[in-house]
N, C-alpha and C positions, 0 to 999 in steps of 0.2 A: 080286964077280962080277956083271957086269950080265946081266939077262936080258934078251934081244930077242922081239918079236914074234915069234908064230909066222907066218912067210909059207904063204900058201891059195894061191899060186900063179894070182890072178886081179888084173886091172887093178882100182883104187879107183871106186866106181860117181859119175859126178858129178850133181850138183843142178840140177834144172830149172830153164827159164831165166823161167818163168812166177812162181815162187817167188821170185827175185830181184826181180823188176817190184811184186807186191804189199811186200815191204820197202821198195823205192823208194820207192812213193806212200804207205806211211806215214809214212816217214821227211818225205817233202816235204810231209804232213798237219802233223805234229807240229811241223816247222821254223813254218810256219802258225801255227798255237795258240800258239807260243810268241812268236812276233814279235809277233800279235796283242793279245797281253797279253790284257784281261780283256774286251773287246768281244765275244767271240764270249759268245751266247746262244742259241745252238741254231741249226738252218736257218733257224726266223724270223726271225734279225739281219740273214739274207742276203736280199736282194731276188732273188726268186722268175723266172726267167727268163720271159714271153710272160705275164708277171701285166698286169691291166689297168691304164691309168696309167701304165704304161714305156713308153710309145712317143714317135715324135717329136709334138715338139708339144703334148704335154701338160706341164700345171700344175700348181701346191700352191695346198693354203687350210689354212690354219690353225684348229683348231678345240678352243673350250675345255670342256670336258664336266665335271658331276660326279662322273660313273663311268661306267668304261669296261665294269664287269663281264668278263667273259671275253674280250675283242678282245685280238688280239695285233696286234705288225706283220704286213704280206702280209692282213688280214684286209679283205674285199670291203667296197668304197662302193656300192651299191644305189641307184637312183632308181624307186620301184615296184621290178617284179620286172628290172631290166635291170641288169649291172653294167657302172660306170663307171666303176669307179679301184681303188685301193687304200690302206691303211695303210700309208706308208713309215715310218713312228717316232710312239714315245709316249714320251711323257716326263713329270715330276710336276714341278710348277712351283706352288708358296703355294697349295698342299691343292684343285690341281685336276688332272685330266689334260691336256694339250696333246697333240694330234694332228696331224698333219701327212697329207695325205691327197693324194696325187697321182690329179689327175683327166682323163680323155681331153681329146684338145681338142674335139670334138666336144659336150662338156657346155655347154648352155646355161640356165643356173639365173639366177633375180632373184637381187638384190643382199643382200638379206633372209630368204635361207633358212636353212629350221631342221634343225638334226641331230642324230636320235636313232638308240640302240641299238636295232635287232631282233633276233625271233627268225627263224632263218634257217630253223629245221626245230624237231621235237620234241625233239631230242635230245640239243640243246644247244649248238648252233650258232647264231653270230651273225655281224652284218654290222653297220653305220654307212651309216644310211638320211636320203638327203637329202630332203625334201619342200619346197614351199611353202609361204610363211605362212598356216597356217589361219583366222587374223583379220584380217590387213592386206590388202593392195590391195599383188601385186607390185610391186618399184621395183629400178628399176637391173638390174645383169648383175652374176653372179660372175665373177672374173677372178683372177689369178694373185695371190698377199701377201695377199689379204682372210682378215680373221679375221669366224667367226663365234663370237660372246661365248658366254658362260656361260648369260643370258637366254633364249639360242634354240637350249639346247642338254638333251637329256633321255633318258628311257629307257625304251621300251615295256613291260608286265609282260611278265616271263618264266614259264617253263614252271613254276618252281615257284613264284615269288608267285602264279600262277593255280589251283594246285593247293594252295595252304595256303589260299587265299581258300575256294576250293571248302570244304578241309576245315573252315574255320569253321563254314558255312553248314549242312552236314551234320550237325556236331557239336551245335557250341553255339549256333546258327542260330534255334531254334523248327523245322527241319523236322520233328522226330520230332512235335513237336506236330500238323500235321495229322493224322493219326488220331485224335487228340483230337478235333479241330474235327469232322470228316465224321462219327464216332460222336456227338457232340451233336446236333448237324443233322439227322441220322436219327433219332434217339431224338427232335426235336423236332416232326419231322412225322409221327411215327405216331401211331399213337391218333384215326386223324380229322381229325388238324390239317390236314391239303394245303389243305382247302377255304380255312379260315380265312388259309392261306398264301397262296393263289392270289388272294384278297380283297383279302390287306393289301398283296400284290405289284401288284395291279390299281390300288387307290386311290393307292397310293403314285407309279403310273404320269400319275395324273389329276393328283396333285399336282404331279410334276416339270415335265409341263406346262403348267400352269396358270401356273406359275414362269416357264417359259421365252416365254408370253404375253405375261406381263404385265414381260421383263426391260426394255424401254424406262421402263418406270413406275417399277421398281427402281431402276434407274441415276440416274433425275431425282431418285428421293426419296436417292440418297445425296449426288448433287453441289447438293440443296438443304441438306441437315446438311451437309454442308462451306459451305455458305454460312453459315448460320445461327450456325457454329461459327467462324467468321471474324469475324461479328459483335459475338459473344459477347466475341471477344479481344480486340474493339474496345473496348469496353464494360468489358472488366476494369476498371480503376478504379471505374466507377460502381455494379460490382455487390459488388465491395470496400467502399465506402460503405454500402452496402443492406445488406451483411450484419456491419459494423461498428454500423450502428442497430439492425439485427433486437433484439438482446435491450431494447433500449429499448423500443420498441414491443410487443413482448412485452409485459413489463413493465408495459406502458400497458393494457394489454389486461385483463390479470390482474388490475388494481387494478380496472375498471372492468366485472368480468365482472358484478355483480350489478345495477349496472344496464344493460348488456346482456342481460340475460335478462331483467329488468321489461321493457325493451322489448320483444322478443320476444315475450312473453306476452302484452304488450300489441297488439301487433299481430294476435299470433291472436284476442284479444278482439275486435279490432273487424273482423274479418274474419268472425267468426262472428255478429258482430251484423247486417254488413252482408248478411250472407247472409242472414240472417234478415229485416230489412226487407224487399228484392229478392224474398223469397219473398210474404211478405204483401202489398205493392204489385201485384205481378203486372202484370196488362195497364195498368193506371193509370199504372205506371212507363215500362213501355215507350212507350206513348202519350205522356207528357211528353218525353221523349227522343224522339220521332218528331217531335215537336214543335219542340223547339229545332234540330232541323238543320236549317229555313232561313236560322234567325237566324246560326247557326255560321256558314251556309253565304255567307251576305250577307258576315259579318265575315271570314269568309276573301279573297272578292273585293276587299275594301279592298283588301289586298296592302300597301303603303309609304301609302298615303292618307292612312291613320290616327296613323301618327309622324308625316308629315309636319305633319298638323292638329294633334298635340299642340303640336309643337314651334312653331310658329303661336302655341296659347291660350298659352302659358308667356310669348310676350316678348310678345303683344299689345299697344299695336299692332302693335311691332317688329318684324317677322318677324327671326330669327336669321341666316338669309343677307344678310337687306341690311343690314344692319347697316355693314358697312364701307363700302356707298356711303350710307350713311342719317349717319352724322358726318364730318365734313369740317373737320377742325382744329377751330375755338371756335364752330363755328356747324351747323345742321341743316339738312339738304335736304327741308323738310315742309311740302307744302302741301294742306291738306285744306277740304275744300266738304260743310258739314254742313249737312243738311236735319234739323232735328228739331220742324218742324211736328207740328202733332199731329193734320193726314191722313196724314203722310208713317209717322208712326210708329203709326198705328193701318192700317198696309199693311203696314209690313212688322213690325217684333218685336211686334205685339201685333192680328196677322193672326189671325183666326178666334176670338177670345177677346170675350167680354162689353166687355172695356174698347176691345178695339180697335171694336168697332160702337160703341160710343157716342162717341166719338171722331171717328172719320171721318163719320158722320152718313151719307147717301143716295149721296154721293160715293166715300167711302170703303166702301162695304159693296158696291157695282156696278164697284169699282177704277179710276175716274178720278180718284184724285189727283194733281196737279200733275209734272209731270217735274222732276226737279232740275234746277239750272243745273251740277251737278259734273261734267265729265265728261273732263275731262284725266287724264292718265295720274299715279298720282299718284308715280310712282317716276321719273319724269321729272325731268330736270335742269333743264329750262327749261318756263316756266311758256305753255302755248299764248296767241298775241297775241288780244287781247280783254278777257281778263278779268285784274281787275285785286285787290290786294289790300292791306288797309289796316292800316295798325300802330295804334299805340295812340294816337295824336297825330291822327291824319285825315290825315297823307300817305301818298301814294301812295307804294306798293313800287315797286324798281327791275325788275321786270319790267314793269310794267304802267304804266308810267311814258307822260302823255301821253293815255289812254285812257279813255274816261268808267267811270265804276262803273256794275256791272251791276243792271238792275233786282232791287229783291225780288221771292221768287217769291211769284206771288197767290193769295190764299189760305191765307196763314199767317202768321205772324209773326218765322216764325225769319229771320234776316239768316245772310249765306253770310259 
Protein backbone atom coordinates (compact mmCIF):
# COMPACT_ATOMS: atom_id res chain seq x y z
CA UNK A 1 0.00 0.00 0.00
CA UNK A 2 1.53 3.25 -0.97
CA UNK A 3 1.29 6.17 0.96
CA UNK A 4 0.69 9.66 -0.57
CA UNK A 5 1.70 12.94 0.71
CA UNK A 6 -0.37 14.61 2.88
CA UNK A 7 -1.92 17.55 0.83
CA UNK A 8 -1.91 21.21 3.09
CA UNK A 9 -4.19 22.49 0.70
CA UNK A 10 -1.76 25.36 -0.49
CA UNK A 11 0.17 26.24 -3.96
CA UNK A 12 4.21 24.98 -3.84
CA UNK A 13 5.94 28.28 -2.82
CA UNK A 14 8.52 29.00 -5.75
CA UNK A 15 12.40 30.13 -5.62
CA UNK A 16 13.53 33.58 -6.16
CA UNK A 17 14.74 34.63 -9.22
CA UNK A 18 17.89 36.45 -7.60
CA UNK A 19 18.84 32.86 -6.33
CA UNK A 20 18.91 31.37 -9.71
CA UNK A 21 21.44 34.54 -11.16
CA UNK A 22 24.10 33.89 -8.26
CA UNK A 23 24.02 29.95 -9.42
CA UNK A 24 24.34 31.34 -12.89
CA UNK A 25 27.53 33.31 -12.35
CA UNK A 26 28.95 30.47 -10.45
CA UNK A 27 28.44 28.11 -12.58
CA UNK A 28 29.99 30.59 -15.45
CA UNK A 29 32.81 31.31 -12.62
CA UNK A 30 33.62 27.63 -12.52
CA UNK A 31 33.20 26.83 -16.45
CA UNK A 32 36.17 29.75 -16.04
CA UNK A 33 38.64 28.01 -13.60
CA UNK A 34 38.14 25.09 -15.40
CA UNK A 35 38.77 26.06 -19.14
CA UNK A 36 41.49 28.19 -17.65
CA UNK A 37 43.36 25.25 -16.35
CA UNK A 38 46.10 26.24 -14.04
CA UNK A 39 46.75 30.04 -14.97
CA UNK A 40 44.47 31.47 -12.76
CA UNK A 41 46.65 32.76 -9.70
CA UNK A 42 44.50 34.87 -7.75
CA UNK A 43 43.24 38.49 -9.00
CA UNK A 44 46.76 39.38 -9.49
CA UNK A 45 47.06 37.09 -12.69
CA UNK A 46 44.35 39.39 -13.91
CA UNK A 47 45.42 42.83 -15.14
CA UNK A 48 43.78 45.28 -12.79
CA UNK A 49 41.19 47.50 -14.80
CA UNK A 50 42.40 51.70 -14.98
CA UNK A 51 46.01 50.26 -13.37
CA UNK A 52 48.71 52.44 -14.72
CA UNK A 53 50.43 51.23 -17.98
CA UNK A 54 46.97 49.89 -19.52
CA UNK A 55 46.25 52.63 -21.50
CA UNK A 56 46.88 53.46 -25.06
CA UNK A 57 50.14 53.98 -26.07
CA UNK A 58 52.01 52.74 -23.58
CA UNK A 59 55.04 50.19 -23.40
CA UNK A 60 57.08 47.08 -21.90
CA UNK A 61 60.83 47.03 -20.74
CA UNK A 62 61.98 44.24 -19.55
CA UNK A 63 63.75 44.03 -16.49
CA UNK A 64 66.21 41.34 -14.83
CA UNK A 65 66.29 41.65 -11.01
CA UNK A 66 67.90 39.54 -8.19
CA UNK A 67 64.93 39.49 -6.19
CA UNK A 68 61.85 40.59 -6.34
CA UNK A 69 61.14 40.24 -2.54
CA UNK A 70 57.34 40.60 -2.16
CA UNK A 71 56.28 42.45 -5.79
CA UNK A 72 53.62 40.52 -7.33
CA UNK A 73 52.00 41.24 -10.83
CA UNK A 74 49.68 44.77 -10.84
CA UNK A 75 52.42 45.87 -8.29
CA UNK A 76 53.16 50.02 -9.04
CA UNK A 77 56.39 51.16 -11.22
CA UNK A 78 57.29 54.51 -9.21
CA UNK A 79 59.57 57.33 -10.68
CA UNK A 80 60.24 59.29 -7.31
CA UNK A 81 56.90 59.54 -5.72
CA UNK A 82 54.78 59.49 -9.04
CA UNK A 83 53.41 56.29 -10.66
CA UNK A 84 53.99 55.25 -13.99
CA UNK A 85 53.27 51.83 -14.94
CA UNK A 86 52.85 48.69 -13.61
CA UNK A 87 53.88 44.79 -13.27
CA UNK A 88 52.10 42.98 -15.98
CA UNK A 89 54.32 39.44 -15.29
CA UNK A 90 57.10 37.93 -13.38
CA UNK A 91 58.59 35.01 -14.23
CA UNK A 92 62.14 32.96 -13.07
CA UNK A 93 64.28 32.57 -15.85
CA UNK A 94 68.42 30.88 -14.78
CA UNK A 95 67.98 31.86 -10.96
CA UNK A 96 66.81 35.37 -11.78
CA UNK A 97 63.39 37.23 -11.89
CA UNK A 98 62.35 38.70 -15.25
CA UNK A 99 59.80 41.44 -15.11
CA UNK A 100 57.93 42.88 -17.55
CA UNK A 101 56.78 46.31 -16.61
CA UNK A 102 54.33 48.18 -18.71
CA UNK A 103 55.07 51.86 -18.70
CA UNK A 104 52.70 55.16 -19.61
CA UNK A 105 53.77 56.64 -22.83
CA UNK A 106 54.27 59.63 -21.40
CA UNK A 107 57.60 58.21 -19.43
CA UNK A 108 60.61 59.60 -20.45
CA UNK A 109 63.62 57.81 -18.96
CA UNK A 110 67.61 57.51 -20.35
CA UNK A 111 68.60 54.65 -21.84
CA UNK A 112 70.64 53.56 -18.90
CA UNK A 113 68.26 53.35 -16.07
CA UNK A 114 68.33 51.62 -12.98
CA UNK A 115 65.70 49.65 -11.18
CA UNK A 116 65.25 48.85 -7.74
CA UNK A 117 62.67 47.50 -5.16
CA UNK A 118 61.18 50.10 -2.63
CA UNK A 119 59.55 50.33 0.26
CA UNK A 120 56.25 51.86 -0.48
CA UNK A 121 55.07 52.42 3.26
CA UNK A 122 55.99 50.86 6.79
CA UNK A 123 54.03 48.05 6.37
CA UNK A 124 55.27 46.32 3.96
CA UNK A 125 54.39 47.51 0.96
CA UNK A 126 56.42 47.74 -2.21
CA UNK A 127 56.65 49.15 -5.67
CA UNK A 128 59.71 48.76 -8.61
CA UNK A 129 61.44 52.22 -8.49
CA UNK A 130 62.96 53.46 -11.76
CA UNK A 131 65.82 56.15 -11.10
CA UNK A 132 68.88 57.52 -13.03
CA UNK A 133 72.15 56.32 -13.19
CA UNK A 134 73.62 57.51 -9.99
CA UNK A 135 77.38 57.41 -11.62
CA UNK A 136 77.00 57.69 -15.26
CA UNK A 137 76.20 60.73 -17.52
CA UNK A 138 72.53 59.93 -18.84
CA UNK A 139 72.37 58.43 -22.53
CA UNK A 140 69.95 57.50 -24.80
CA UNK A 141 65.81 57.09 -24.16
CA UNK A 142 64.05 54.18 -22.83
CA UNK A 143 61.70 52.92 -25.44
CA UNK A 144 59.55 49.82 -25.77
CA UNK A 145 61.80 45.78 -25.97
CA UNK A 146 64.82 47.48 -23.93
CA UNK A 147 65.99 45.35 -21.23
CA UNK A 148 67.46 46.63 -18.26
CA UNK A 149 70.41 43.87 -17.12
CA UNK A 150 70.86 42.40 -13.82
CA UNK A 151 74.03 45.06 -13.37
CA UNK A 152 71.39 47.95 -13.03
CA UNK A 153 69.08 46.27 -11.19
CA UNK A 154 68.82 46.05 -6.98
CA UNK A 155 66.95 46.40 -3.82
CA UNK A 156 66.62 49.19 -1.21
CA UNK A 157 66.65 47.87 2.56
CA UNK A 158 63.51 47.10 3.85
CA UNK A 159 61.53 47.50 6.97
CA UNK A 160 63.04 44.70 8.49
CA UNK A 161 66.78 44.57 7.35
CA UNK A 162 66.56 48.09 8.75
CA UNK A 163 65.14 46.85 12.03
CA UNK A 164 67.55 43.92 12.60
CA UNK A 165 70.47 46.32 11.66
CA UNK A 166 69.08 48.58 14.18
CA UNK A 167 68.88 45.53 16.58
CA UNK A 168 72.48 44.73 16.02
CA UNK A 169 73.56 48.13 16.98
CA UNK A 170 71.50 48.02 20.10
CA UNK A 171 72.42 44.71 21.07
CA UNK A 172 75.79 43.69 20.31
CA UNK A 173 76.72 47.15 18.92
CA UNK A 174 78.91 48.55 22.01
CA UNK A 175 75.90 50.83 22.68
CA UNK A 176 75.28 49.67 26.05
CA UNK A 177 78.95 50.40 26.43
CA UNK A 178 78.56 54.27 26.56
CA UNK A 179 77.60 54.42 29.92
CA UNK A 180 80.76 52.90 30.57
CA UNK A 181 82.54 55.66 28.61
CA UNK A 182 80.45 58.86 30.19
CA UNK A 183 81.08 57.18 33.81
CA UNK A 184 84.91 57.13 32.99
CA UNK A 185 84.93 60.56 31.66
CA UNK A 186 83.32 61.77 34.80
CA UNK A 187 85.26 59.83 37.21
CA UNK A 188 88.11 61.36 35.10
CA UNK A 189 87.53 64.76 35.54
CA UNK A 190 86.71 65.02 38.90
CA UNK A 191 89.05 65.40 41.55
CA UNK A 192 90.27 68.70 40.03
CA UNK A 193 91.19 67.53 36.84
CA UNK A 194 88.92 70.06 34.53
CA UNK A 195 91.65 72.50 34.87
CA UNK A 196 94.34 70.04 33.73
CA UNK A 197 91.64 69.01 30.98
CA UNK A 198 90.92 72.48 29.91
CA UNK A 199 94.99 72.86 29.56
CA UNK A 200 95.48 69.71 27.61
CA UNK A 201 92.19 70.62 25.47
CA UNK A 202 93.88 74.23 24.90
CA UNK A 203 97.43 73.00 23.99
CA UNK A 204 96.19 70.36 22.00
CA UNK A 205 94.23 73.27 20.12
CA UNK A 206 97.78 75.10 19.61
CA UNK A 207 98.94 72.09 18.23
CA UNK A 208 96.22 71.20 15.60
CA UNK A 209 97.04 74.49 14.53
CA UNK A 210 100.30 74.86 14.42
CA UNK A 211 99.72 71.46 12.08
CA UNK A 212 97.42 73.07 10.00
CA UNK A 213 100.09 76.22 9.46
CA UNK A 214 102.65 74.61 8.65
CA UNK A 215 100.38 71.73 6.08
CA UNK A 216 102.11 73.35 2.85
CA UNK A 217 105.61 72.45 4.55
CA UNK A 218 104.08 68.87 5.38
CA UNK A 219 102.82 68.11 2.11
CA UNK A 220 106.49 69.35 0.44
CA UNK A 221 108.23 67.25 3.12
CA UNK A 222 106.09 64.11 1.90
CA UNK A 223 106.20 64.51 -1.82
CA UNK A 224 110.11 65.04 -1.17
CA UNK A 225 110.25 61.27 0.58
CA UNK A 226 108.40 60.15 -2.29
CA UNK A 227 111.21 61.60 -4.21
CA UNK A 228 113.92 60.48 -2.37
CA UNK A 229 112.06 57.02 -2.17
CA UNK A 230 112.04 56.97 -6.11
CA UNK A 231 115.62 57.44 -5.88
CA UNK A 232 116.34 55.14 -3.55
CA UNK A 233 114.49 52.32 -6.12
CA UNK A 234 116.75 53.85 -8.52
CA UNK A 235 119.60 52.90 -6.69
CA UNK A 236 118.40 49.44 -5.64
CA UNK A 237 121.20 47.65 -7.10
CA UNK A 238 123.92 49.89 -5.87
CA UNK A 239 122.63 49.71 -2.37
CA UNK A 240 122.36 45.86 -2.80
CA UNK A 241 126.13 46.03 -3.65
CA UNK A 242 126.76 48.32 -0.39
CA UNK A 243 125.14 46.06 1.76
CA UNK A 244 126.57 42.71 -0.04
CA UNK A 245 130.21 44.42 0.95
CA UNK A 246 128.88 45.79 4.46
CA UNK A 247 130.12 42.54 6.29
CA UNK A 248 133.44 42.92 4.61
CA UNK A 249 134.13 46.01 5.66
CA UNK A 250 132.92 45.23 8.79
CA UNK A 251 135.19 42.81 9.02
CA UNK A 252 137.94 45.23 7.90
CA UNK A 253 137.14 47.44 10.64
CA UNK A 254 137.29 44.81 13.43
CA UNK A 255 140.63 43.54 12.42
CA UNK A 256 141.86 47.09 12.39
CA UNK A 257 140.01 48.37 15.43
CA UNK A 258 143.26 48.48 17.51
CA UNK A 259 144.83 50.53 15.64
CA UNK A 260 142.11 52.76 15.16
CA UNK A 261 142.00 53.51 18.55
CA UNK A 262 146.05 54.16 18.73
CA UNK A 263 145.12 56.56 16.39
CA UNK A 264 142.34 58.03 18.16
CA UNK A 265 144.37 58.43 21.16
CA UNK A 266 146.79 59.61 19.37
CA UNK A 267 145.18 62.32 17.99
CA UNK A 268 143.73 63.33 21.44
CA UNK A 269 147.49 63.42 22.37
CA UNK A 270 148.40 65.92 20.09
CA UNK A 271 145.40 67.72 20.49
CA UNK A 272 146.20 68.08 23.91
CA UNK A 273 149.78 69.01 23.33
CA UNK A 274 148.68 71.39 20.83
CA UNK A 275 146.52 73.03 23.21
CA UNK A 276 149.03 73.24 25.44
CA UNK A 277 151.68 74.87 23.24
CA UNK A 278 148.83 77.65 21.91
CA UNK A 279 148.44 78.08 25.56
CA UNK A 280 152.04 78.86 26.46
CA UNK A 281 152.92 80.76 23.05
CA UNK A 282 150.07 83.14 23.81
CA UNK A 283 150.33 86.63 22.08
CA UNK A 284 153.83 85.48 20.34
CA UNK A 285 151.59 83.07 18.49
CA UNK A 286 149.07 85.10 17.60
CA UNK A 287 151.42 87.72 16.51
CA UNK A 288 153.31 85.22 14.17
CA UNK A 289 149.98 84.31 12.59
CA UNK A 290 149.21 88.21 12.22
CA UNK A 291 152.13 87.98 10.68
CA UNK A 292 152.05 85.58 7.84
CA UNK A 293 148.58 86.83 6.56
CA UNK A 294 150.16 89.15 4.11
CA UNK A 295 152.45 86.58 2.78
CA UNK A 296 149.19 84.12 2.70
CA UNK A 297 147.52 86.98 1.45
CA UNK A 298 150.10 87.99 -1.55
CA UNK A 299 150.08 84.07 -2.30
CA UNK A 300 146.58 84.06 -2.60
CA UNK A 301 146.45 86.93 -5.20
CA UNK A 302 148.86 84.72 -7.46
CA UNK A 303 145.58 82.94 -8.28
CA UNK A 304 146.71 80.60 -11.61
CA UNK A 305 150.31 82.70 -11.67
CA UNK A 306 151.82 80.49 -9.72
CA UNK A 307 151.01 76.97 -11.75
CA UNK A 308 151.37 78.61 -14.56
CA UNK A 309 155.29 79.60 -13.50
CA UNK A 310 155.73 76.11 -12.23
CA UNK A 311 154.66 74.68 -15.21
CA UNK A 312 157.33 77.28 -17.07
CA UNK A 313 160.40 76.12 -14.44
CA UNK A 314 159.56 72.26 -15.17
CA UNK A 315 160.20 72.35 -19.15
CA UNK A 316 162.39 75.57 -19.04
CA UNK A 317 163.39 76.69 -21.57
CA UNK A 318 160.30 75.03 -23.10
CA UNK A 319 157.35 76.43 -22.00
CA UNK A 320 154.67 73.27 -22.20
CA UNK A 321 152.16 75.11 -24.33
CA UNK A 322 154.48 75.90 -27.14
CA UNK A 323 155.72 72.99 -27.51
CA UNK A 324 153.80 71.78 -30.53
CA UNK A 325 154.65 75.08 -32.45
CA UNK A 326 158.21 74.88 -30.80
CA UNK A 327 159.03 70.99 -33.08
CA UNK A 328 158.17 71.10 -36.45
CA UNK A 329 158.90 67.51 -37.89
CA UNK A 330 163.03 66.96 -37.61
CA UNK A 331 163.81 70.41 -36.97
CA UNK A 332 163.11 73.42 -34.16
CA UNK A 333 161.77 76.75 -34.36
CA UNK A 334 164.52 78.51 -31.94
CA UNK A 335 166.08 81.40 -32.28
CA UNK A 336 167.62 83.06 -29.21
CA UNK A 337 169.99 86.34 -28.83
CA UNK A 338 172.17 85.68 -25.68
CA UNK A 339 173.76 88.52 -23.95
CA UNK A 340 175.89 87.08 -21.19
CA UNK A 341 178.46 89.89 -20.88
CA UNK A 342 179.41 90.29 -17.75
CA UNK A 343 177.72 93.96 -17.34
CA UNK A 344 174.78 92.38 -18.83
CA UNK A 345 174.84 89.75 -16.06
CA UNK A 346 175.93 91.65 -13.11
CA UNK A 347 172.34 93.90 -14.16
CA UNK A 348 170.30 91.39 -14.08
CA UNK A 349 170.96 87.66 -12.08
CA UNK A 350 173.56 89.00 -10.05
CA UNK A 351 171.77 92.61 -9.58
CA UNK A 352 172.39 93.99 -6.01
CA UNK A 353 174.85 91.31 -4.88
CA UNK A 354 178.68 91.85 -4.13
CA UNK A 355 179.41 89.90 -7.41
CA UNK A 356 177.12 91.70 -9.44
CA UNK A 357 179.11 95.31 -8.36
CA UNK A 358 182.26 94.00 -9.01
CA UNK A 359 181.25 92.94 -12.28
CA UNK A 360 179.58 95.71 -13.73
CA UNK A 361 182.13 98.15 -12.38
CA UNK A 362 180.66 102.26 -12.43
CA UNK A 363 178.43 101.32 -15.29
CA UNK A 364 176.93 98.56 -13.94
CA UNK A 365 176.24 99.82 -10.33
CA UNK A 366 174.42 103.44 -12.02
CA UNK A 367 172.69 100.72 -14.64
CA UNK A 368 173.92 101.86 -17.97
CA UNK A 369 174.81 98.63 -19.42
CA UNK A 370 174.66 98.21 -22.94
CA UNK A 371 171.04 97.27 -24.62
CA UNK A 372 170.99 94.01 -26.21
CA UNK A 373 170.80 93.59 -29.67
CA UNK A 374 167.74 90.66 -28.91
CA UNK A 375 164.83 91.94 -29.42
CA UNK A 376 162.56 89.71 -31.89
CA UNK A 377 159.89 87.85 -30.83
CA UNK A 378 161.29 84.79 -30.03
CA UNK A 379 158.22 82.46 -30.66
CA UNK A 380 158.00 83.98 -33.93
CA UNK A 381 158.16 81.98 -37.01
CA UNK A 382 160.15 84.23 -39.04
CA UNK A 383 163.22 85.63 -37.97
CA UNK A 384 162.59 89.97 -38.28
CA UNK A 385 164.89 91.27 -41.58
CA UNK A 386 168.21 92.57 -40.44
CA UNK A 387 169.57 90.27 -38.22
CA UNK A 388 171.21 87.64 -39.23
CA UNK A 389 172.31 84.19 -37.91
CA UNK A 390 175.22 81.90 -38.21
CA UNK A 391 175.68 78.09 -38.14
CA UNK A 392 178.69 76.48 -37.42
CA UNK A 393 180.66 76.84 -40.78
CA UNK A 394 180.33 80.85 -40.98
CA UNK A 395 177.31 80.70 -43.32
CA UNK A 396 174.79 82.62 -43.31
CA UNK A 397 171.22 81.32 -42.20
CA UNK A 398 168.41 81.25 -44.67
CA UNK A 399 166.69 83.96 -42.99
CA UNK A 400 169.17 86.32 -42.95
CA UNK A 401 170.53 85.52 -46.06
CA UNK A 402 172.19 88.56 -47.98
CA UNK A 403 172.52 90.88 -44.91
CA UNK A 404 175.62 91.97 -43.07
CA UNK A 405 176.17 90.46 -39.53
CA UNK A 406 175.33 92.46 -36.75
CA UNK A 407 177.92 94.33 -34.84
CA UNK A 408 179.02 92.92 -31.24
CA UNK A 409 177.53 94.65 -28.70
CA UNK A 410 180.35 97.09 -27.02
CA UNK A 411 181.45 96.48 -24.08
CA UNK A 412 181.59 92.95 -23.63
CA UNK A 413 182.64 89.97 -25.20
CA UNK A 414 179.75 87.89 -25.55
CA UNK A 415 178.96 87.35 -29.33
CA UNK A 416 175.04 87.11 -30.10
Amino acid sequence: MTRRPRSTGRPPKPRPASRRAVQAGALATSAVIVLGGCSWQGLNSVALPGAAGRGDGAFEVTVHMPDVTTLTRNSPVRIGDVEVGSISDIVARDYEAVLTLSLDKEVKMPANTWAKVGQTSLLGSQHLELTPPPEEKPTGELKGGDVIPIERAGTYPTTEQTLAALSVVLSGGGLQQIEDIAHELNQALDDGRVTDAKAVIGELNDTVSTLDRQRDSIVEAIEGLDRLSGTVAEQNDTLGKALTQMPEATTLLREQRDQLSGALVGLGDLGARATTVANLAGPDLVENLNSLTPTLAQLADTGRNLTRVMNILITFPFPQNGMDNFLKGDFANLYIDADVTGDRMAETFFLGTDMGDRMAGLEGVVGLAPAPMASADPYAMDVPEGQQHYNGDGAEGAAGAGAPAPAPAPGGGGQP
